[in-house]
N, CA, C and O atoms as a MOPAC input file, in Angstrom:
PM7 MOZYME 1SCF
protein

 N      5.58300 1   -22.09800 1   -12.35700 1
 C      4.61600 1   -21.04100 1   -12.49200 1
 C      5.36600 1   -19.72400 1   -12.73900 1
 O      6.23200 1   -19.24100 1   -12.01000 1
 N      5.00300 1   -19.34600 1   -13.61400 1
 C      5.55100 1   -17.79300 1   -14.00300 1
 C      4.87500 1   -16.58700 1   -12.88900 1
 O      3.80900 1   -16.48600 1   -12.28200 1
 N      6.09300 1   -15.78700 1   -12.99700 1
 C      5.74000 1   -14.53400 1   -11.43000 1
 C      5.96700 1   -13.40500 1   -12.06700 1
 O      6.56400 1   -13.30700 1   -13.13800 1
 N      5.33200 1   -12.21000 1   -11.20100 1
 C      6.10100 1   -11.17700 1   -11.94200 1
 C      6.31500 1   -10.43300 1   -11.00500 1
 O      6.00400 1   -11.04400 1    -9.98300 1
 N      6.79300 1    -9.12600 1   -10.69800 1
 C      6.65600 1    -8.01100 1    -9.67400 1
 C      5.54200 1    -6.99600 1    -9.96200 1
 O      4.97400 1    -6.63800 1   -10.99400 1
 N      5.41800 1    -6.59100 1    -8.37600 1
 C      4.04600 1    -6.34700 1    -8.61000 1
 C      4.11400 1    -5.30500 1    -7.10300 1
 O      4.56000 1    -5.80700 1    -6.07100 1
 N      3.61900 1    -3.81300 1    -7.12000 1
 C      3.60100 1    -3.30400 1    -6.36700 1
 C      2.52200 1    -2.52200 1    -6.80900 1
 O      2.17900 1    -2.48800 1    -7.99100 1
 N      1.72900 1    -1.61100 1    -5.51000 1
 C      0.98300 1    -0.65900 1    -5.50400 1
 C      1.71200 1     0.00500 1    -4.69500 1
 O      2.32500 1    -0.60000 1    -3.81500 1
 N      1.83100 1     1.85700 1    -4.86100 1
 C      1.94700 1     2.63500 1    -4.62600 1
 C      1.43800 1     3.86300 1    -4.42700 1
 O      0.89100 1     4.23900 1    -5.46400 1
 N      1.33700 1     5.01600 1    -3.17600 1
 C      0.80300 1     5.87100 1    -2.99000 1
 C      1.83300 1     6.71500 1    -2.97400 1
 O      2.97900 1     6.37400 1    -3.26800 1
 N      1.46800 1     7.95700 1    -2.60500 1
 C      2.78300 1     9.35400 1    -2.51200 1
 C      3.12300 1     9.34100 1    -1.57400 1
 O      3.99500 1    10.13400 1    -1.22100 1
 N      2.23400 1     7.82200 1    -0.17900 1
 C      3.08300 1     8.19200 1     0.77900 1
 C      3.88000 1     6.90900 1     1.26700 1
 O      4.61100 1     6.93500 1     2.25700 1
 N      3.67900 1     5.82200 1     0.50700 1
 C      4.32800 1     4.70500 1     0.89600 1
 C      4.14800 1     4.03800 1     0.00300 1
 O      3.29800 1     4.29700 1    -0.84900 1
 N      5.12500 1     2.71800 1    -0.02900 1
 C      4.37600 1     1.31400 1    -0.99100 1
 C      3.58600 1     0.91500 1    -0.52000 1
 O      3.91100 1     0.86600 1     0.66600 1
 N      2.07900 1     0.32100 1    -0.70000 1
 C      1.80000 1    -0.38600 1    -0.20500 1
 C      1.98400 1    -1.74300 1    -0.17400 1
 O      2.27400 1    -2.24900 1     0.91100 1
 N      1.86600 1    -2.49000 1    -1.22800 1
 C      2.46400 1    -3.92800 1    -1.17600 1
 C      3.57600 1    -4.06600 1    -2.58500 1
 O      3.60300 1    -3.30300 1    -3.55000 1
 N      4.22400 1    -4.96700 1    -2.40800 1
 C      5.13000 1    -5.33500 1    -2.95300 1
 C      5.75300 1    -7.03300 1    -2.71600 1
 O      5.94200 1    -7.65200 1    -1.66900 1
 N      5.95900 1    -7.43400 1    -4.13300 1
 C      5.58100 1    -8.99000 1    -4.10900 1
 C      5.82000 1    -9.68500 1    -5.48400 1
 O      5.94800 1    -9.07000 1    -6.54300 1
 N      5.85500 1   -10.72100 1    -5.37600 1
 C      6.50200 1   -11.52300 1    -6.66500 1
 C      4.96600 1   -12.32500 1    -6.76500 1
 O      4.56700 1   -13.06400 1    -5.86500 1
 N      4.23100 1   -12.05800 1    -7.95200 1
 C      2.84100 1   -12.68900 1    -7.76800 1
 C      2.59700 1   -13.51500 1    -9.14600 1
 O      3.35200 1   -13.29300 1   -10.09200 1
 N      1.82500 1   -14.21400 1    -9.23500 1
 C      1.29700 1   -14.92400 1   -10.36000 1
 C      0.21700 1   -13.96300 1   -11.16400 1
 O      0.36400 1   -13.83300 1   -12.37900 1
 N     -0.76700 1   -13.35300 1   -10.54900 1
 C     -1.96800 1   -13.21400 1   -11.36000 1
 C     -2.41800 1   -11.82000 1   -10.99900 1
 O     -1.96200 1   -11.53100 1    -9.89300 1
 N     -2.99500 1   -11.04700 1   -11.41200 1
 C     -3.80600 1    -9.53600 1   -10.88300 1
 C     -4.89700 1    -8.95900 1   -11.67400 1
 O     -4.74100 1    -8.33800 1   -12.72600 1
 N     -5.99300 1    -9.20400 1   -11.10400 1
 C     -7.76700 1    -8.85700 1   -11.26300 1
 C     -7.78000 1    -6.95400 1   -10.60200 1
 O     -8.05600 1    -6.44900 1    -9.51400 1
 N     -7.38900 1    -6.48100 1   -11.75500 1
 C     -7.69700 1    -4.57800 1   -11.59200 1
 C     -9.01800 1    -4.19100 1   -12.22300 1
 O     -9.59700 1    -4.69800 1   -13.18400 1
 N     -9.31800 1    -3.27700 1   -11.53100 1
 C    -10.54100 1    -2.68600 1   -11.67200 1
 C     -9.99100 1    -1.12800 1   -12.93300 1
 O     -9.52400 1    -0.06400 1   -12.52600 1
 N    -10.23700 1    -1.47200 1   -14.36800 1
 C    -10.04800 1    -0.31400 1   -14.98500 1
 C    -11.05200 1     0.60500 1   -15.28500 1
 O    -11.83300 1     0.70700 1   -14.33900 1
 N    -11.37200 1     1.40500 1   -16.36100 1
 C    -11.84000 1     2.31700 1   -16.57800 1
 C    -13.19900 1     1.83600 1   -16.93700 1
 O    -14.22000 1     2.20100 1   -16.35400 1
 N    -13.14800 1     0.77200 1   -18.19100 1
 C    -14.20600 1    -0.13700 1   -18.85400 1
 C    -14.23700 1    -1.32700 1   -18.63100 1
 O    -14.44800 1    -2.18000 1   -19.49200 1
 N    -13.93500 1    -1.63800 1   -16.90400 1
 C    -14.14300 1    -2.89200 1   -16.15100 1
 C    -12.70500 1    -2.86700 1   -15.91300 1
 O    -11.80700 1    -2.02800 1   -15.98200 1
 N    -12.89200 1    -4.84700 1   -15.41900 1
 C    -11.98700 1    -4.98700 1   -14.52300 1
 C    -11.38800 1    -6.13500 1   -16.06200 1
 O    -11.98200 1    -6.69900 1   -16.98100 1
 N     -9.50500 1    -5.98500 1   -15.50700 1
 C     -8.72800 1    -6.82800 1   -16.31800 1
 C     -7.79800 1    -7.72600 1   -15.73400 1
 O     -7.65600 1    -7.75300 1   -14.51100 1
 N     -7.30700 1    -8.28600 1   -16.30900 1
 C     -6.40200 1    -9.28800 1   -15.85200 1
 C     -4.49800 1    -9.01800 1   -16.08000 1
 O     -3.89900 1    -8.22300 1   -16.80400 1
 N     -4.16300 1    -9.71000 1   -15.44200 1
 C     -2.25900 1    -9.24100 1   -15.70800 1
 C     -1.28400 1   -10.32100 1   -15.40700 1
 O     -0.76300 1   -10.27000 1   -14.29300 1
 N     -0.90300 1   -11.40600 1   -16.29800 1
 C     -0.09100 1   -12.64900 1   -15.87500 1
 C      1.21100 1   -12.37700 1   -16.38900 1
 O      1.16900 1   -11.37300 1   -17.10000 1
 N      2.33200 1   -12.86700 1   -16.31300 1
 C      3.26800 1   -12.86000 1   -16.57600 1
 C      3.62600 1   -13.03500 1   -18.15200 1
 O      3.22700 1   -13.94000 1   -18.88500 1
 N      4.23300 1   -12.25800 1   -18.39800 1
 C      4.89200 1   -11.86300 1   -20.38600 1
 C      3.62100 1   -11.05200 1   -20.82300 1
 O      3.41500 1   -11.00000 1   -22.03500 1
 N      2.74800 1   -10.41600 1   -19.98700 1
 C      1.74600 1    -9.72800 1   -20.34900 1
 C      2.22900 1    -8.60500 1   -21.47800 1
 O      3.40200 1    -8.29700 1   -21.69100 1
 N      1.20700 1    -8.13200 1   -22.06600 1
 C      1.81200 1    -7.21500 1   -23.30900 1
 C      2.58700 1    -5.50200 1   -22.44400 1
 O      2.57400 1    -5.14400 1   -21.26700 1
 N      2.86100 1    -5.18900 1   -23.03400 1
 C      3.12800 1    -3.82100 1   -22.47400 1
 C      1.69400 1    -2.85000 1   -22.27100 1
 O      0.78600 1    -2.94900 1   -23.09600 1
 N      1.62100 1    -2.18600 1   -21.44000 1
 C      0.01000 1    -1.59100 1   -21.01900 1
 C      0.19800 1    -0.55200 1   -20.26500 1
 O      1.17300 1    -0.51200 1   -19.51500 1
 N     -0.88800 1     0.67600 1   -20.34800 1
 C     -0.73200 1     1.35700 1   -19.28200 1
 C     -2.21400 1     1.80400 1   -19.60400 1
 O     -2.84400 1     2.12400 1   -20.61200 1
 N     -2.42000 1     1.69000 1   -18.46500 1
 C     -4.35500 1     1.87400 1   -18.53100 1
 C     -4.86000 1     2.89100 1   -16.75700 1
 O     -4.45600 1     3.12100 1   -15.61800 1
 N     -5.99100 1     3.15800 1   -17.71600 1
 C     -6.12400 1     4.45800 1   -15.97500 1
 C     -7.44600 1     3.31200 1   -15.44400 1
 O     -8.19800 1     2.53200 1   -16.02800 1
 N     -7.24100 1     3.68700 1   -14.16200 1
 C     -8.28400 1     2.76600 1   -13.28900 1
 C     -9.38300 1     3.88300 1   -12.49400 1
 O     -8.78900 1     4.89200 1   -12.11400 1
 N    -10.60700 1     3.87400 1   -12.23800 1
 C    -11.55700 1     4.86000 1   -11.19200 1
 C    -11.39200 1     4.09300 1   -10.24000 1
 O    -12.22500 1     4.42300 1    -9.39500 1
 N    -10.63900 1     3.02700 1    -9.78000 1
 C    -10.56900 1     2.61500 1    -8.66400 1
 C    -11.86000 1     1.32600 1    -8.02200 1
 O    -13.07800 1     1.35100 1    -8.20300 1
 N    -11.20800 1     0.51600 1    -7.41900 1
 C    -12.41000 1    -0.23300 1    -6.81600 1
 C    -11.69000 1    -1.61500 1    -6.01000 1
 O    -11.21200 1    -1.40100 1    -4.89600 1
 N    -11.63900 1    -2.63100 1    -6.42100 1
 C    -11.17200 1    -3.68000 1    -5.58300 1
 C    -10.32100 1    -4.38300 1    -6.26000 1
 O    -10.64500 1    -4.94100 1    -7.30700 1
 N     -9.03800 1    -4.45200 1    -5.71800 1
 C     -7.96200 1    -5.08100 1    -7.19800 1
 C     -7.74100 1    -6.81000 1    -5.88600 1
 O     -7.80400 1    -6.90700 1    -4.66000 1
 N     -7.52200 1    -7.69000 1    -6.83900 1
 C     -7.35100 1    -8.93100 1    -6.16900 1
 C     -5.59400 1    -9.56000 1    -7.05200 1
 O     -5.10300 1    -9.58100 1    -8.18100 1
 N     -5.41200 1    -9.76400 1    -6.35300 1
 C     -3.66100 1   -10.44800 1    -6.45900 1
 C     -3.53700 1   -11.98600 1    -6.02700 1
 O     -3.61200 1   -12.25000 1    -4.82700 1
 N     -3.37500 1   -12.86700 1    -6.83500 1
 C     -2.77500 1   -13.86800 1    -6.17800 1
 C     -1.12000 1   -14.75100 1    -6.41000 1
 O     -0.50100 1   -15.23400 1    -7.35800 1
 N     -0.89500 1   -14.56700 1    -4.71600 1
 C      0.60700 1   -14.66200 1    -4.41800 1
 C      1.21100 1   -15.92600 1    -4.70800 1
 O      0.44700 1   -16.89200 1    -4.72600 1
 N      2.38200 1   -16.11200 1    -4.93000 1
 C      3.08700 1   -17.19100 1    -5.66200 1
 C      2.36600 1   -18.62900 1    -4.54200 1
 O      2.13400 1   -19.72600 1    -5.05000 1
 N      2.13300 1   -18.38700 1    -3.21200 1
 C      1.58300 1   -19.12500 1    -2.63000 1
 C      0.23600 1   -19.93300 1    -2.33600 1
 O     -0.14000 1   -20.80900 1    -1.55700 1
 N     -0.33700 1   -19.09700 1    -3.47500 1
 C     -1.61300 1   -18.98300 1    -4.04300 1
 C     -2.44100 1   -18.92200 1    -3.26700 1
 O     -3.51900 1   -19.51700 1    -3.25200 1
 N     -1.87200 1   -17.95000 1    -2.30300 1
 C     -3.11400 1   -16.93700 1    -1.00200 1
 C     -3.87700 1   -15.80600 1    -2.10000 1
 O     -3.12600 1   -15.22300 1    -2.88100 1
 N     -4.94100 1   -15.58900 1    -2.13800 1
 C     -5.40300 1   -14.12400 1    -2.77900 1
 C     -5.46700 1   -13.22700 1    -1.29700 1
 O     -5.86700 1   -13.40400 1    -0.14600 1
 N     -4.81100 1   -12.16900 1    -2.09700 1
 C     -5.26500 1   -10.92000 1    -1.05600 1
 C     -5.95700 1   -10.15200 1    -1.96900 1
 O     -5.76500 1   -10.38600 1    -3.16200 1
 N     -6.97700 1    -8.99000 1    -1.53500 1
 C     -7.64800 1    -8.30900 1    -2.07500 1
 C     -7.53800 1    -6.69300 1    -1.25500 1
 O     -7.73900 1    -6.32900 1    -0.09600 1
 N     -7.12100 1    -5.99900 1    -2.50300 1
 C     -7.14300 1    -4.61100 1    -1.41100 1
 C     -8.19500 1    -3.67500 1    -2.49800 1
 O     -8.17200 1    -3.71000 1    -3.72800 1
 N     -8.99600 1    -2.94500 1    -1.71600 1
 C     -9.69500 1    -1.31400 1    -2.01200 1
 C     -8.71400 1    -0.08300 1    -2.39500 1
 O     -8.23600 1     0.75900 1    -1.63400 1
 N     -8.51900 1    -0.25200 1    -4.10200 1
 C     -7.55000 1     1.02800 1    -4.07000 1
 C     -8.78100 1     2.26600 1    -4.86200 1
 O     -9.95300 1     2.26600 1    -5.24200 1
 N     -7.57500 1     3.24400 1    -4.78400 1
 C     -8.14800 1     4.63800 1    -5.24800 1
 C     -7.81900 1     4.23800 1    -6.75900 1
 O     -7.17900 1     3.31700 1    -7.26500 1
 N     -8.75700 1     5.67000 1    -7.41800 1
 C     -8.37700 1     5.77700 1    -8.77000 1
 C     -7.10900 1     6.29700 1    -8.88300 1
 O     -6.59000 1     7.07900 1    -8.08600 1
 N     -6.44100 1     5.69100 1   -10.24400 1
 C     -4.50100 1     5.50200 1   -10.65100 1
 C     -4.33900 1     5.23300 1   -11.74000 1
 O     -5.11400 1     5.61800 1   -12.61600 1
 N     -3.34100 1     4.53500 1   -11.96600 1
 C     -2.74100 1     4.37300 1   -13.16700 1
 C     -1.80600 1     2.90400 1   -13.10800 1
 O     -0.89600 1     2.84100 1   -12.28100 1
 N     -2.03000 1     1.95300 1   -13.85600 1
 C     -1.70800 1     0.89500 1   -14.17000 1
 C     -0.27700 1     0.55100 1   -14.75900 1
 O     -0.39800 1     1.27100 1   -15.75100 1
 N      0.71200 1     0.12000 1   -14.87400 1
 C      1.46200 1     0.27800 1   -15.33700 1
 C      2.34600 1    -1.34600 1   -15.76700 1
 O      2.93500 1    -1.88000 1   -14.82700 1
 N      2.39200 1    -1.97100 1   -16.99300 1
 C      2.62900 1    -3.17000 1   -17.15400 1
 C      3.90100 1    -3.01800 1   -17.94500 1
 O      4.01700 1    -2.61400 1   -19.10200 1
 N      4.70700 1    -3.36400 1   -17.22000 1
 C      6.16500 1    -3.41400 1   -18.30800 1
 C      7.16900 1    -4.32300 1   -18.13400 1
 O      7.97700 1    -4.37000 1   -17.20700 1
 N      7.04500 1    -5.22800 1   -19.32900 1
 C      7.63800 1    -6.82700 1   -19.42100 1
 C      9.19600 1    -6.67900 1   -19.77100 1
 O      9.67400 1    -5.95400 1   -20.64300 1
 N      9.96800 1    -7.64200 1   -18.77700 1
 C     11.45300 1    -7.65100 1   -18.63600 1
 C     11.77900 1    -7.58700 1   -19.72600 1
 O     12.69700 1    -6.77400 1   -19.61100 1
 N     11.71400 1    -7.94800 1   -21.26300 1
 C     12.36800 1    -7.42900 1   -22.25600 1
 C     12.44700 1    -6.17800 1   -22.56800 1
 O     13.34400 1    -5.84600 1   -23.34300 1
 N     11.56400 1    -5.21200 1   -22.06400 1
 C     11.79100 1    -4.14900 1   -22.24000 1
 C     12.20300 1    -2.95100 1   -21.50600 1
 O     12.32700 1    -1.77100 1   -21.83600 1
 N     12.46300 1    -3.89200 1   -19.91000 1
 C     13.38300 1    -3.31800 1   -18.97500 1
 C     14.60100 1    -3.24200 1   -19.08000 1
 O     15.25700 1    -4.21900 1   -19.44200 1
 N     15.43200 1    -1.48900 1   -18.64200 1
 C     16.79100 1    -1.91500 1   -18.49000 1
 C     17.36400 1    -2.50300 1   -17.15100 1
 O     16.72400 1    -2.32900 1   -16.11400 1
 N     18.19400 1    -2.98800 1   -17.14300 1
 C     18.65600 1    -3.87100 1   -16.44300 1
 C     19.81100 1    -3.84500 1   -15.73800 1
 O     20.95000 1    -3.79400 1   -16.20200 1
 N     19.47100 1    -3.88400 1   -14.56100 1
 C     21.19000 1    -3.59500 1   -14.38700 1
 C     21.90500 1    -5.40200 1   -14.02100 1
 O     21.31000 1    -6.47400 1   -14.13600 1
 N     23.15400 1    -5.17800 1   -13.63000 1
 C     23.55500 1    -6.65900 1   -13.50200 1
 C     23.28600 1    -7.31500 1   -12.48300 1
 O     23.36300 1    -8.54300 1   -12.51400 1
 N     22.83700 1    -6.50900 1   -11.13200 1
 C     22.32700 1    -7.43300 1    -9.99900 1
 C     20.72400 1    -7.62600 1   -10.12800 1
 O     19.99700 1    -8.57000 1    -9.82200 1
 N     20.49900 1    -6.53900 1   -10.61900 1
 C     18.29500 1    -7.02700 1   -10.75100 1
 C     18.31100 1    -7.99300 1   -11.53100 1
 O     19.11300 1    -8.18500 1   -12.44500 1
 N     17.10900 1    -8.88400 1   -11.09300 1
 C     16.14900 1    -9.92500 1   -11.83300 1
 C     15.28200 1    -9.78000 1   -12.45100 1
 O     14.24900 1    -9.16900 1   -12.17400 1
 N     15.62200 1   -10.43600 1   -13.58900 1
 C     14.96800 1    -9.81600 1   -15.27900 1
 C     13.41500 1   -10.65600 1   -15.17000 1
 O     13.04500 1   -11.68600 1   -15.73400 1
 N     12.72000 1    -9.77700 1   -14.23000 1
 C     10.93000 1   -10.34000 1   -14.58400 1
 C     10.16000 1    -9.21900 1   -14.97300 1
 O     10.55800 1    -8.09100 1   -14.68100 1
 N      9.42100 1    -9.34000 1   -15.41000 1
 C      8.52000 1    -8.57900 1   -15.36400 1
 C      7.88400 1    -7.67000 1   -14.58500 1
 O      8.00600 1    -8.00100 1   -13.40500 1
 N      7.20000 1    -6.57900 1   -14.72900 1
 C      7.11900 1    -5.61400 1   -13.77400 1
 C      5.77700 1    -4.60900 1   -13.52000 1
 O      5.70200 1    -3.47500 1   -13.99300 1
 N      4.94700 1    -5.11400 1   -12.85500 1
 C      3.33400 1    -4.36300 1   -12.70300 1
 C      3.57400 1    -2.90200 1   -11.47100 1
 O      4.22900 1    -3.22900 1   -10.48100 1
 N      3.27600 1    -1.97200 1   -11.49000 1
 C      3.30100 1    -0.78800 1   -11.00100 1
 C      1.69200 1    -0.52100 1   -11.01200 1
 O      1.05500 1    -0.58800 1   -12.06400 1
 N      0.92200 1    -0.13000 1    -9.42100 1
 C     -0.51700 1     0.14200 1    -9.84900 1
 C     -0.24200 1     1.64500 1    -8.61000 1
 O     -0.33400 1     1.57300 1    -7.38500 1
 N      0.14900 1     3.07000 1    -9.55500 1
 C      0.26400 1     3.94000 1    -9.04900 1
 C     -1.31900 1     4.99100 1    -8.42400 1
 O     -1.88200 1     5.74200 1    -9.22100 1
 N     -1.64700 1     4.90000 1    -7.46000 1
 C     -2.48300 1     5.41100 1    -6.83500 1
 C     -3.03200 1     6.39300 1    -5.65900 1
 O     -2.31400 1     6.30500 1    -4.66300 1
 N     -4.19400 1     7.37400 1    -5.49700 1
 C     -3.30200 1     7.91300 1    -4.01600 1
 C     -3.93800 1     7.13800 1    -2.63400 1
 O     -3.80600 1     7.57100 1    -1.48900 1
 N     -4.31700 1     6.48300 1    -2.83500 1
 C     -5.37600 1     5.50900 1    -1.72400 1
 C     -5.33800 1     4.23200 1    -1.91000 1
 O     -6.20400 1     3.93600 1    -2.73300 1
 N     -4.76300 1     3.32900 1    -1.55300 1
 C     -4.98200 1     1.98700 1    -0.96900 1
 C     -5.08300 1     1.34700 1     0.69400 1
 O     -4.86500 1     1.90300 1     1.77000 1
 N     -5.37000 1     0.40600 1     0.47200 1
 C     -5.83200 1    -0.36500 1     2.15700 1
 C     -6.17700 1    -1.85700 1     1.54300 1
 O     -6.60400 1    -2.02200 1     0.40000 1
 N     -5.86400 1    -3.15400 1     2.69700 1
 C     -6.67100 1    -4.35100 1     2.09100 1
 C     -7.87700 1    -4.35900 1     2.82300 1
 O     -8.28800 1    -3.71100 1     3.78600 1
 N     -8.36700 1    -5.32300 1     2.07000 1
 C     -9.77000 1    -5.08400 1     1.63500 1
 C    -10.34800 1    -6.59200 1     2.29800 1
 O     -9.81400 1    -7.68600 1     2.11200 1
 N    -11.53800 1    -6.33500 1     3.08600 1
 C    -11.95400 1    -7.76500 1     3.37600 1
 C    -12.80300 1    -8.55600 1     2.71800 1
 O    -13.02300 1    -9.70700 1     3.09700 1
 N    -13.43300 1    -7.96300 1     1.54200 1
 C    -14.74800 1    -8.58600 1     0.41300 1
 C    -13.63700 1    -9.14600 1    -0.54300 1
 O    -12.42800 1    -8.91900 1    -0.58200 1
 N    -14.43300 1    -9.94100 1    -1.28700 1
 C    -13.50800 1   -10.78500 1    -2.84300 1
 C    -14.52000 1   -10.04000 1    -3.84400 1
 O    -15.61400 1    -9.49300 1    -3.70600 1
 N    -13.68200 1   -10.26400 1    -4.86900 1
 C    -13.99900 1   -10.36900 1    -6.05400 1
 C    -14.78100 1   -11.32000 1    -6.24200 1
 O    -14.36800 1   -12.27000 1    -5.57700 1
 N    -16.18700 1   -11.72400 1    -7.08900 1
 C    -16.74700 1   -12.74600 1    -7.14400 1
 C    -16.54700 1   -12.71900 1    -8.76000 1
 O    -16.97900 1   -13.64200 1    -9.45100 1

């Protein structure tokens, strides 16, 4: 199964951070999807319920704020010689928390 990295961030902490398979974001003109070798992207979100599921194939679901999306695939990362060349999701925001409702 292909993974990628995958963090949300606020100005005052990470909130999660994780090597994940899949990510259901809430964007501007709905909600999208984000799997691994995804295209390059950067999309603004108003915020709402983003769902992640972990290489273990637990879903967690957290309530973030409105942000900014950020999809950028290891070929077009630089690299240094000890990092691992995956892929890389950034969902920059000023409010997150998990969330106890799903996505249906």
């Amino acid at each position: 199964m292909a993974t990628f990295q995958f963090e949300i961030i606020t100005p005052e902490r990470i909130v999660y951070s994780a090597n994940i398979s899949s990510l259901i974001a809430p964007g501007t003109e709905g909600y999208f999807g984000v799997l691994a070798h995804h295209a390059p992207l950067i999309a603004c979100s108003n915020g709402g319920k983003l769902k992640i599921r972990e290489v273990s194939n637990q879903e967690r679901v957290f309530e973030v704020g409105s942000g900014i999306v950020e999809v950028l695939p290891a070929r077009l990362r630089k690299q240094s010689a000890s990092s691992e060349k995956m892929d890389r999701v950034i969902f920059f925001t000023k409010q997150a928390q998990p969330a106890q409702a799903e996505i249906k």
